[in-house]
Structures are given as structure tokens and as C-alpha cells.
C-alpha positions as CSV (number, residue, x, y, z in Angstrom):
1,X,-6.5,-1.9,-10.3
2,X,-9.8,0.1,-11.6
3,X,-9.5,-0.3,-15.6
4,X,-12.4,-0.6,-18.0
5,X,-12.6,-1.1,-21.3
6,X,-13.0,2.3,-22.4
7,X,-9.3,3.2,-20.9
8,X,-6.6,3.3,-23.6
9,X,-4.3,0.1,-24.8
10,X,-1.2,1.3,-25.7
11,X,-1.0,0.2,-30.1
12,X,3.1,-0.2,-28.9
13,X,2.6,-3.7,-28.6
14,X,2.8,-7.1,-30.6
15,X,1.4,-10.4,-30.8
16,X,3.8,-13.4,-31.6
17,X,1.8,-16.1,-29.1
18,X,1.6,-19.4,-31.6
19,X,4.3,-18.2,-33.8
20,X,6.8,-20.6,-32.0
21,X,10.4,-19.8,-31.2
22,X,12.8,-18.8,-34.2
23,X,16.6,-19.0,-34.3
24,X,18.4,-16.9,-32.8
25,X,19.1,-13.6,-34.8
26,X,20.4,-11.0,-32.9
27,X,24.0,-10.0,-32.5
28,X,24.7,-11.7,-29.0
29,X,25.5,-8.8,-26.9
30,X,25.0,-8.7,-23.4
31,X,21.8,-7.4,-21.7
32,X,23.3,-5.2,-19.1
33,X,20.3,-4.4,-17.6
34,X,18.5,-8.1,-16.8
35,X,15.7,-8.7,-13.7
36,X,16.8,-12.0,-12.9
37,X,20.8,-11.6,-13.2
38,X,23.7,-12.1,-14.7
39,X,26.0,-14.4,-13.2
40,X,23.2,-17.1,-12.2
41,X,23.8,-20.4,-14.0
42,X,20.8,-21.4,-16.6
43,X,19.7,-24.1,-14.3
44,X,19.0,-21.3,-11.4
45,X,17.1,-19.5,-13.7
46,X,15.2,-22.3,-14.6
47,X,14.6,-22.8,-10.8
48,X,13.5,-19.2,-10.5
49,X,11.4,-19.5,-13.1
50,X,10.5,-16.2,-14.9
51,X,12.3,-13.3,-13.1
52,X,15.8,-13.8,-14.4
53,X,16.1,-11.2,-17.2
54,X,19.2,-12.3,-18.1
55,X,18.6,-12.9,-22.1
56,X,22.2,-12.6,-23.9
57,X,24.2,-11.9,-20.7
58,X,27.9,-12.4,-21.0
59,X,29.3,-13.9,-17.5
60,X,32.6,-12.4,-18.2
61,X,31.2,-8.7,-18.7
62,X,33.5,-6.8,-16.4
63,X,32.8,-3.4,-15.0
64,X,35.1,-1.0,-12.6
65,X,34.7,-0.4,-8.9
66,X,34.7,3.6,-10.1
67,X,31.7,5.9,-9.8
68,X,29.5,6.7,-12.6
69,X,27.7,9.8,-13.4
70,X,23.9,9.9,-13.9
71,X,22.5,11.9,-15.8
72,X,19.6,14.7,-14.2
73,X,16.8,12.6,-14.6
74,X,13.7,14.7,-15.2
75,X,10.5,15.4,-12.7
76,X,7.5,13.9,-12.4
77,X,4.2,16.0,-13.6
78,X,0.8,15.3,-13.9
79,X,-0.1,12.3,-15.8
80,X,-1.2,12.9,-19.4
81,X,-4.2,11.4,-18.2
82,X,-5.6,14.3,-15.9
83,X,-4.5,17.2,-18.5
84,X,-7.7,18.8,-20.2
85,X,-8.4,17.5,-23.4
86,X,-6.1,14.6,-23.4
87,X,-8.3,11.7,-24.5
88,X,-7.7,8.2,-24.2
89,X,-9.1,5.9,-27.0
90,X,-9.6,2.2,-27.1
91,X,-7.4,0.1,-29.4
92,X,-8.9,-3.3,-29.8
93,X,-6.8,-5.7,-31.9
94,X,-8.9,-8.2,-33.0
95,X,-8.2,-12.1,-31.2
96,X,-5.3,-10.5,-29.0
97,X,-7.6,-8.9,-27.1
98,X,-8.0,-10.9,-24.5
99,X,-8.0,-10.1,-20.5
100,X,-4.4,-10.3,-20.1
101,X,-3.3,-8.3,-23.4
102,X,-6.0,-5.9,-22.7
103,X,-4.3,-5.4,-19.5
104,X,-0.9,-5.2,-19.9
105,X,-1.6,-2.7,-22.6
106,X,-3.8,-0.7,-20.6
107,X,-0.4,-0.7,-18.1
108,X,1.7,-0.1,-20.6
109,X,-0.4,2.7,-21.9
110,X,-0.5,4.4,-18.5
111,X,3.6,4.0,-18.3
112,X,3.2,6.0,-21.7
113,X,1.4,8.5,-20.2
114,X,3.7,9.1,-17.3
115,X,7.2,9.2,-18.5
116,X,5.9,11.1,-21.4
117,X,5.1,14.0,-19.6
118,X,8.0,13.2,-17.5
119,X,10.7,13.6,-20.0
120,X,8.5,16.6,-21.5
121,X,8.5,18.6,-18.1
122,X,12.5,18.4,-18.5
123,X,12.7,19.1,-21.9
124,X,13.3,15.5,-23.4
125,X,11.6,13.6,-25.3
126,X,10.3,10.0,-24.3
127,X,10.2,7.2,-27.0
128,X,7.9,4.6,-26.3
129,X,9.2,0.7,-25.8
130,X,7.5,-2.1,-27.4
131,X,5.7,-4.7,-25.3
132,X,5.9,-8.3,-26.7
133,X,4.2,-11.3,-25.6
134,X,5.2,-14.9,-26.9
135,X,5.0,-18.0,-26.1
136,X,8.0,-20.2,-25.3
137,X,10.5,-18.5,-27.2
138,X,10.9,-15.6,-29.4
139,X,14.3,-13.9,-31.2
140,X,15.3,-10.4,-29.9
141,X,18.1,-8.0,-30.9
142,X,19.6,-9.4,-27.4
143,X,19.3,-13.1,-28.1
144,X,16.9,-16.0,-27.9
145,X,14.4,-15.4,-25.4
146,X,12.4,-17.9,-23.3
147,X,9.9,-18.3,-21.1
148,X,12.0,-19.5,-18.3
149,X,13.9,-16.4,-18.3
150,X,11.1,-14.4,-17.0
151,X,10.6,-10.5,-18.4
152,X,13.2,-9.0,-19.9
153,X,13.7,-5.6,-21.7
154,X,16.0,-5.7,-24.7
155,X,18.2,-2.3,-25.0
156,X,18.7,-3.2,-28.6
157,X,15.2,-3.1,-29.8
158,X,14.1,-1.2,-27.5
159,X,11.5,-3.8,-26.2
160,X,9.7,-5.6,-23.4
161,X,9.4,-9.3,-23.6
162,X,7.2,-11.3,-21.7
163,X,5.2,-15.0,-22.1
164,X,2.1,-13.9,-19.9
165,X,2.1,-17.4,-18.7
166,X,4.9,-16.1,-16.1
167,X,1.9,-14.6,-14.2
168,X,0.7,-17.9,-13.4
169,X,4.4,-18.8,-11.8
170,X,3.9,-15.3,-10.0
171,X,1.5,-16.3,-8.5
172,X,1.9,-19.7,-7.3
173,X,5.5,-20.1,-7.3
174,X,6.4,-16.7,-6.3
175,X,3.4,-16.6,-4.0
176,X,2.8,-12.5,-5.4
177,X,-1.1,-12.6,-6.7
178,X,-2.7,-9.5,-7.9
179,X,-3.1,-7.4,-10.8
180,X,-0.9,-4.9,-9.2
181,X,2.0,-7.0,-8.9
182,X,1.3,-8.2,-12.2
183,X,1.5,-4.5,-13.5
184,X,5.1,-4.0,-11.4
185,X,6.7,-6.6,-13.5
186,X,5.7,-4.5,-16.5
187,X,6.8,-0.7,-14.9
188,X,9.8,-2.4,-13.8
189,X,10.7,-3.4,-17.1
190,X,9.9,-0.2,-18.4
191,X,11.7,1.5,-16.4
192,X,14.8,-0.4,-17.8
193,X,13.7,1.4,-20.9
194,X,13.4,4.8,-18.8
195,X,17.1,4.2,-18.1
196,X,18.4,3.8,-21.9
197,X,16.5,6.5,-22.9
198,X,18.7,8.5,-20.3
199,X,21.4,7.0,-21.4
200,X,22.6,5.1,-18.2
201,X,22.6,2.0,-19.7
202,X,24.9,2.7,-22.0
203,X,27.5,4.2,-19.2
204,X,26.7,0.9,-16.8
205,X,27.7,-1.2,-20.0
206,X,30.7,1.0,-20.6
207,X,31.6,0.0,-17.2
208,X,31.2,-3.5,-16.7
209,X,33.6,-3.9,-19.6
210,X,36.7,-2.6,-17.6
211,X,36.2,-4.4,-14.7
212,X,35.5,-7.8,-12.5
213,X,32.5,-10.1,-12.4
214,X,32.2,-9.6,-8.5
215,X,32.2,-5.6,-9.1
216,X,30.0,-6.2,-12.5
217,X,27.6,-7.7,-10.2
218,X,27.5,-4.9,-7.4
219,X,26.5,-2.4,-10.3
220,X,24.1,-4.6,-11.8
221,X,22.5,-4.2,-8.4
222,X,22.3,-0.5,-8.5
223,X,20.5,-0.9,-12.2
224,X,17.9,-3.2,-10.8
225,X,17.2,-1.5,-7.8
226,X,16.7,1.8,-9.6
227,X,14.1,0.2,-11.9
228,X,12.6,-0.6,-9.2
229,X,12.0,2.7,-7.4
230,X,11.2,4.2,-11.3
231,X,8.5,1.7,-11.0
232,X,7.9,3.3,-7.7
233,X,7.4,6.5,-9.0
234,X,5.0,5.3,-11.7
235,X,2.7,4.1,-9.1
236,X,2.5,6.9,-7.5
237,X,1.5,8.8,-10.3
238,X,-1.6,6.5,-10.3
239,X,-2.7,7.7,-7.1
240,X,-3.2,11.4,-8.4
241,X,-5.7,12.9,-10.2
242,X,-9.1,12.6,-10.8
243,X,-9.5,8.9,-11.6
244,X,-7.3,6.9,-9.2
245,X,-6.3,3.4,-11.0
246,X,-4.9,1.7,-7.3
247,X,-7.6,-0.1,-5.2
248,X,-6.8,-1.1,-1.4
249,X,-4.0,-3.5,-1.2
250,X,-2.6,-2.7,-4.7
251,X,0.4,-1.4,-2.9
252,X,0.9,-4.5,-0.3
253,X,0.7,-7.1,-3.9
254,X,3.5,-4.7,-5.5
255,X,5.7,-5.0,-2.2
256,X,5.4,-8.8,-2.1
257,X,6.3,-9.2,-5.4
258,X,9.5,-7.0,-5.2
259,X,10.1,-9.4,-1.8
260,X,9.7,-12.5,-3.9
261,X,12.2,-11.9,-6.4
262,X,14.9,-10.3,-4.4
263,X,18.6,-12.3,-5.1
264,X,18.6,-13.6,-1.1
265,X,15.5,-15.3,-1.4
266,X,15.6,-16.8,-4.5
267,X,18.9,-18.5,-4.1
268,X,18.0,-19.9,-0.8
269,X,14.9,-21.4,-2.5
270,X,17.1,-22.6,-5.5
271,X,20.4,-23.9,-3.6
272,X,19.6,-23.6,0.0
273,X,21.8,-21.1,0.5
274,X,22.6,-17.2,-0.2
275,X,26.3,-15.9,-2.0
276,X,25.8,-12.2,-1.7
277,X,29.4,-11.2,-3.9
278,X,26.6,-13.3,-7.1
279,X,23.4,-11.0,-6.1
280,X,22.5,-8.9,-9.5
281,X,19.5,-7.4,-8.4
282,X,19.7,-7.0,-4.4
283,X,18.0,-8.2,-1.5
284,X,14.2,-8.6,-0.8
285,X,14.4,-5.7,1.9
286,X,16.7,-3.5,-0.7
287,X,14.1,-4.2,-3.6
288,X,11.3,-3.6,-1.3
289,X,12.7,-0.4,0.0
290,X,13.9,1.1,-3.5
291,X,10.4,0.5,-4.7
292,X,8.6,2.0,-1.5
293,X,11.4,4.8,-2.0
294,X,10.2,5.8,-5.3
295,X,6.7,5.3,-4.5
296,X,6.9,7.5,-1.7
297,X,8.7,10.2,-3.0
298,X,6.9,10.4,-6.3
299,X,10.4,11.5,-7.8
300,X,12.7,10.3,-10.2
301,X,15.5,12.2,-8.0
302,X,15.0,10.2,-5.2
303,X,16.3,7.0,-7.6
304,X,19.6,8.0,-7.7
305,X,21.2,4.3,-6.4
306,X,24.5,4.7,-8.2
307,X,25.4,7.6,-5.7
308,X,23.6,6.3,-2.5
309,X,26.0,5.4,0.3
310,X,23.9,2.5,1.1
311,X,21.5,0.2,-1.0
């Protein structure tokens, strides 16, 4: 990806690396809206290392087999970063400005700059998410998290959580290298946030409280996989404009990553076998398609999963 150190860092972001983990202090709610699934036992998660974002997730969260309504989701415009006279700053912050945090800031700055003028074009107002990064463990509104949960989002506080260490595991446990894929994690996660700004979290949650585990599960899947092609959409905003940010192969390291964490082929690394009615976030080939879907289409319509016939 083509950043400098002239592009923007996004100042929605905080530093609790060497801090150490604190008690837990939020309220214990579920997280209905986790990347590595709810359902999978702690000792899977552990195996999977990273992706679960399952933080605070209640195994007995029950949801109904009924449809659910999703709100118009707004249209995509030009990035804040190609309108005239939008300038973007540098916001150092002293030691935590290091390569990585310098990054995922930068990333998180151009997800700012998207779904801002996203949620404008329709008439709505976007409020920004927080990005975290922590070592070990750190309290959220949703829980204790920790590092072998992977990224998660928090609905509660409205922030993304993740120990940048996780990159390393993307890389060589995952086998997903790249800044680009690095980046995904962090639209993907934002677009968790995308979703409870719209206020679909809210309904899913609403939802999985009336019903079964198995059905809990199959709507989970639609959540994840929507993230996924509103991370989609991101990227494609960040082939327009004047100053591209993708260089060639950006694409092919977010694809592999989406591949890498899909529920198929992380269970058959973990137990050596696959129990589709437990997947919470969808196949390789679904998470790969919903993210090439979005990418494609450069639309946020085109994420509609809870009404598609077929994931």
C-alpha cells in the first residue's frame, strides 16, 4: 500500500501497549458481532489464534430463523481525500509512533475518510470508532480482551481492539503476509462499526435472543460476511482518485487473508474436521466472494447478506 509520512493518522486511536491487562470491567454482554465466532470453545480460539472476535460472547444467545430488515445503507462517493481543499495533516504521537501504529492509523484514517462521506452522501452522519492496541489483555465495555482472541470491535464503546502482535500470527500461522491484508483486518473490523452505526447490530442482537444456537450461528454468518464485503467496498474506494493507495498484489494479500480465516478451514486445522450447523463467520470461498463482491461493486447495496438467497 503507497503511504508516506505526510498522509493523515487518524488522532481516534489509543495506546495502552505496557499497561498490562486489568480486570474485567465491563457489563458482560455479548459481542454479537465477533470475527472469530461465537460458539467456538476458548481452546479453538486459542488454536486459531487471533481471528476469533468472540470477546464477551454468550453461547446461549439465541436468535429466530425470521427475516430481518436492513436498513438503506447509504452510497459510496468520492473519498474525502480527492475533494478540493480537503487536507490531510500528520498526527505524530510521540513513542507510539512507530511503523505499525503509524500504519494502522493511516488505515484507519482512510476508513474515516470513506464512510464519512459515505454516510454524508445519504444524509447521516458517521461517528468515528476508536482503534486500540494493547498488549496481552485490556478491559473493554464487552469484556476482557486478549490477544488470543484476535481483533475484535466492541459495540459498547464503540471501539476496535487489536495487539498488533496478531500480524505476526497473520502471517506465519495464517500464511496471509502483506500490508494489505494487514489493513483488511482493520476495514473489516470497522465495518462492524459501519454496521452499529446503521443500527443492524442492534436488530441481529434483538434476534439472536429469541431463538436457537444453530440459527444464532447462521445469522452471525450473514454479520460477518457483510463486514467483509463493507471492507470490500472500502478498498475499492482506494483505487479512485488521484493518489491510488493499492500497489500490484494488494488485492491477491486481501483475498488470502479472507481464505485463511474462513470457519471451514480453520476448524479442519484446529480439529481435523469441519461442523458447518457451528460456522459464525462462513466459508473461505463465502468470505472470499463477499469481500470480492463488495470490492467489485464499490457499493454498500451490493452487501445486503441478510436478504441474499445464497451466501
Amino acid at each position: 500500500m503507497r503511504y508516506d509520512e505526510q498522509d493523515r493518522q487518524s488522532d481516534s486511536f489509543e495506546d495502552r501497549r505496557g499497561e498490562g491487562g486489568g480486570m474485567f470491567s465491563g457489563r458482560g454482554m455479548g459481542i454479537p458481532i465477533p470475527i472469530g465466532g461465537g460458539g467456538m470453545s476458548l481452546t479453538t480460539l486459542l488454536i486459531i489464534g487471533a481471528i476469533c472476535l468472540m470477546l464477551g460472547i454468550n453461547p446461549l444467545t439465541l436468535l429466530t430463523g425470521e427475516g430481518i430488515e436492513i436498513p438503506n445503507m447509504p452510497r459510496p462517493g468520492p473519498s474525502q481525500r480527492d475533494i478540493p481543499g480537503m487536507a490531510r495533516g500528520h498526527n505524530p504521537v510521540g513513542p507510539a509512533n512507530d511503523d505499525r501504529t503509524r500504519f494502522v492509523r493511516q488505515v484507519l484514517a482512510d476508513t474515516e475518510d470513506v464512510w464519512e462521506n459515505v454516510f454524508k452522501a445519504a444524509g447521516r452522519t458517521y461517528h468515528k470508532p476508536k482503534l486500540v492496541v494493547f498488549e496481552g489483555a485490556t478491559s473493554t465495555q464487552c469484556g476482557m480482551g486478549q490477544t488470543a482472541m484476535g481483533p475484535f470491535y466492541c459495540p459498547l464503546d464503540h471501539s476496535v481492539y487489536i495487539d498488533l502482535a496478531f500480524y505476526d500470527q497473520l502471517k506465519r500461522r495464517f500464511h496471509a503476509p502483506g500490508d494489505f491484508a494487514q489493513a483488511y483486518v482493520i476495514a473489516h473490523e470497522v465495518g462492524h462499526h459501519v454496521q452499529t452505526e446503521l443500527g443492524i447490530t442492534d436488530k441481529v442482537q434483538a434476534m439472536k435472543e429469541r431463538g436457537d444456537q444453530v440459527r444464532a450461528n447462521r445469522l452471525q454468518v450473514r454479520m460477518e460476511l457483510q463486514a467483509d464485503c463493507l471492507a470490500g467496498v472500502w478498498a475499492a474506494s482506494l483505487n479512485k482518485g488521484a493518489k491510488s493507495r493499492l500497489e500490484p498484489g494488494d488485492i491477491e494479500e486481501g483475498l488470502t487473508a479472507a481464505s485463511a480465516i474462513g470457519d471451514d478451514t480453520l476448524q479442519r486445522q484446529a480439529q481435523g474436521r469441519v461442523v458447518p450447523e457451528s460456522f459464525t463467520h462462513g466459508t473461505s470461498a463465502q468470505r472470499v466472494s463477499w469481500f470480492r463482491k463488495g470490492l467489485e461493486s464499490g457499493e454498500t447495496q451490493a452487501c445486503d447478506t441478510f436478504n441474499a438467497s445464497s451466501l
